[in-house]
C-alpha positions as CSV (number, residue, x, y, z in Angstrom):
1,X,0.0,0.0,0.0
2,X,2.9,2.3,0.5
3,X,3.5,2.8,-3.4
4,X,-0.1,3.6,-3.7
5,X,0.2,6.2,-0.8
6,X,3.4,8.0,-2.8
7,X,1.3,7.6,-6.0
8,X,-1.9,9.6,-4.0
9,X,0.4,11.9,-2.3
10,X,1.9,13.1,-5.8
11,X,-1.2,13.1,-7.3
12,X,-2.8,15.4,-4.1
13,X,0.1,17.6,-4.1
14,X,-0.1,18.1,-7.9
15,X,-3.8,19.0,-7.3
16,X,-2.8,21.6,-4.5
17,X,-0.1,23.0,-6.8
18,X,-2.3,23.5,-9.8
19,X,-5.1,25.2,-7.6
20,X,-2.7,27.4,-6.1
21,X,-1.2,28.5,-9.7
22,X,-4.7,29.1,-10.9
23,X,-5.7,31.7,-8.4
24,X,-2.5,33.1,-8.5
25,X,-3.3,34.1,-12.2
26,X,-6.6,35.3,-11.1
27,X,-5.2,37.1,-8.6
28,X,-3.2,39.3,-11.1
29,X,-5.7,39.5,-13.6
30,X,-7.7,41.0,-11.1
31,X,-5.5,43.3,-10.3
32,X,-4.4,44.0,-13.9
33,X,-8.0,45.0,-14.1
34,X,-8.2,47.2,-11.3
35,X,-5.2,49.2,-13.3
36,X,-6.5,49.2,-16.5
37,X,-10.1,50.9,-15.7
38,X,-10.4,54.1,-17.4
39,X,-11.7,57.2,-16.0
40,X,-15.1,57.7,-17.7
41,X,-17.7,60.6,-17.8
42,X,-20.0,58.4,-16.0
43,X,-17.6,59.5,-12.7
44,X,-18.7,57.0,-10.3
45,X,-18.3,54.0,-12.8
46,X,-14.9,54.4,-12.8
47,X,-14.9,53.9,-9.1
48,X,-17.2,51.3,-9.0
49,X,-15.4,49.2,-11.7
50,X,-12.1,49.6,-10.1
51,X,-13.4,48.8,-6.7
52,X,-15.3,45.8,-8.0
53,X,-11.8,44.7,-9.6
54,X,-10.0,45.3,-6.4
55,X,-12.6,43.2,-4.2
56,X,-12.2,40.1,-6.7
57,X,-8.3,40.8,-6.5
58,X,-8.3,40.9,-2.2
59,X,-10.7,37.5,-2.5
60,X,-8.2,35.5,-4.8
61,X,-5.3,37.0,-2.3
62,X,-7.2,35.2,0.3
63,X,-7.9,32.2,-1.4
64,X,-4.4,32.2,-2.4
65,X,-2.9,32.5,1.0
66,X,-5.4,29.3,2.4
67,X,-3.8,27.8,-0.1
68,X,-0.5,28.0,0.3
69,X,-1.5,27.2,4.2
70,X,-3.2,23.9,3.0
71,X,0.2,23.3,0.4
72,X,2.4,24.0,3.9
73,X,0.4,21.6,6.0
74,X,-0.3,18.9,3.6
75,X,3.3,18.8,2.5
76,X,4.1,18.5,6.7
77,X,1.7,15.5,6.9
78,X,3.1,14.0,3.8
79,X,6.5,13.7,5.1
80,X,6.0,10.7,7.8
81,X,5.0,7.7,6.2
82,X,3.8,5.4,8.1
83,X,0.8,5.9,10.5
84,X,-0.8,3.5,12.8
85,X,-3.7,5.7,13.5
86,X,-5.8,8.1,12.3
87,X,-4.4,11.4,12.0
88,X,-3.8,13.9,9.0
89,X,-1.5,12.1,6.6
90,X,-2.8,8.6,6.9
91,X,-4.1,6.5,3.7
92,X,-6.9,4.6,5.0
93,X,-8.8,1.4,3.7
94,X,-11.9,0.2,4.6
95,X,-14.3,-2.2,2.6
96,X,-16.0,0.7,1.0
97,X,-13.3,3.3,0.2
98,X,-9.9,4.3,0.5
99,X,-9.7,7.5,2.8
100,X,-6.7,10.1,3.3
101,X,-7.0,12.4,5.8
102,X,-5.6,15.6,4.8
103,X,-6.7,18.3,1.8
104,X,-10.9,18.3,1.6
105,X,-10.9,17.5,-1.9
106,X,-13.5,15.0,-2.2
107,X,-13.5,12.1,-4.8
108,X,-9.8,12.1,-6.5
109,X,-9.2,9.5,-9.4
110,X,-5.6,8.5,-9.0
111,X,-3.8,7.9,-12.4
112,X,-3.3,4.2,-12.6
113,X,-4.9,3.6,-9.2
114,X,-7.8,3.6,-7.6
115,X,-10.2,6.0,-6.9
116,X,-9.6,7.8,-3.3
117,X,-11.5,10.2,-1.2
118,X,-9.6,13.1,0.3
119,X,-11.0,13.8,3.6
120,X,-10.1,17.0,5.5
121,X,-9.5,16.0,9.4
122,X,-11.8,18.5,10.6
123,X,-14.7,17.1,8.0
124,X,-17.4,15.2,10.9
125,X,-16.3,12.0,9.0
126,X,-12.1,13.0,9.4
127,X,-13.3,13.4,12.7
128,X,-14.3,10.1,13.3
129,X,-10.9,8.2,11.8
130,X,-9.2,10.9,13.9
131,X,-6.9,8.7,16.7
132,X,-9.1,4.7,15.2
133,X,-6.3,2.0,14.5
134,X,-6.9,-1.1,12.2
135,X,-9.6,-3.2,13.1
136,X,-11.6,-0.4,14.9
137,X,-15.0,0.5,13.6
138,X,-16.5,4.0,13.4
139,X,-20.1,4.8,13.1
140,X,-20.8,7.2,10.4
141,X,-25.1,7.8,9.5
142,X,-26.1,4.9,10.8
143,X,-23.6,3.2,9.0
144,X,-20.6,0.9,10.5
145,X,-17.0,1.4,8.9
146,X,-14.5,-1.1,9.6
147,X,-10.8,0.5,9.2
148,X,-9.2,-2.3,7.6
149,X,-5.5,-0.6,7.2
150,X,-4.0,2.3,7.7
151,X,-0.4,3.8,6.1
């Protein structure tokens, strides 16, 4: 399971790279915008327009810096391994699905693997692998999830 766990990591980490480059360029061409807008006779539509470009510009700065923060701490889960529990970082199998805990991505298709979901820790489902070891069961809407391994 371990070469499947690089192949999700790279895969994840790809993702998180990619997002991060695409608000970057929306971030500029936000701002790029904001510097273009022409003073019209219309007075206040100038304002407006360059205002309007400015908010969408502070947004994607926002966006951009979560991201980044997401890139940090995924890439500081990443590092270790091996985990025995359930903590952010850990590939986990149960009959169902194959779980990591880390980036809130959702369903991810892994190139020449399987299909994974990306849980965030702090998602009420993360919650519940949080700390389980193999062999444990959760309980998840009404439903009982046997962890069958973790990495």
């Amino acid at each position: 399971m371990l070469s499947l766990k690089q192949n999700v990591i790279a895969h994840l980490r790809t993702i998180l790279v990619n997002k991060l480059e695409v608000i970057h360029k929306a971030m500029e061409e936000a701002q790029l915008a904001a510097n273009q807008e022409e003073k019209s006779s219309a007075g206040d539509k100038y304002e407006t327009g360059r205002a309007m470009s400015q908010n969408l510009r502070d947004l994607n700065a926002r966006q951009f810096e979560e991201a980044k923060l997401a890139l940090v701490a995924f890439d500081k889960a990443a590092q270790n391994q091996a985990y025995k529990t359930g903590e952010s970082g850990a590939l986990i199998k149960t009959a169902e699905f194959l779980y990591f805990l880390g980036p809130g991505l959702g369903k991810v298709s892994i190139p020449e693997g399987p299909e994974i979901i990306s849980l965030s820790p702090i998602a009420p489902l993360g919650k519940l692998f949080l700390g389980k070891k193999k062999g444990q069961t959760i309980e998840f809407q009404k439903r009982k999830i046997e962890i069958l391994e973790i990495e």
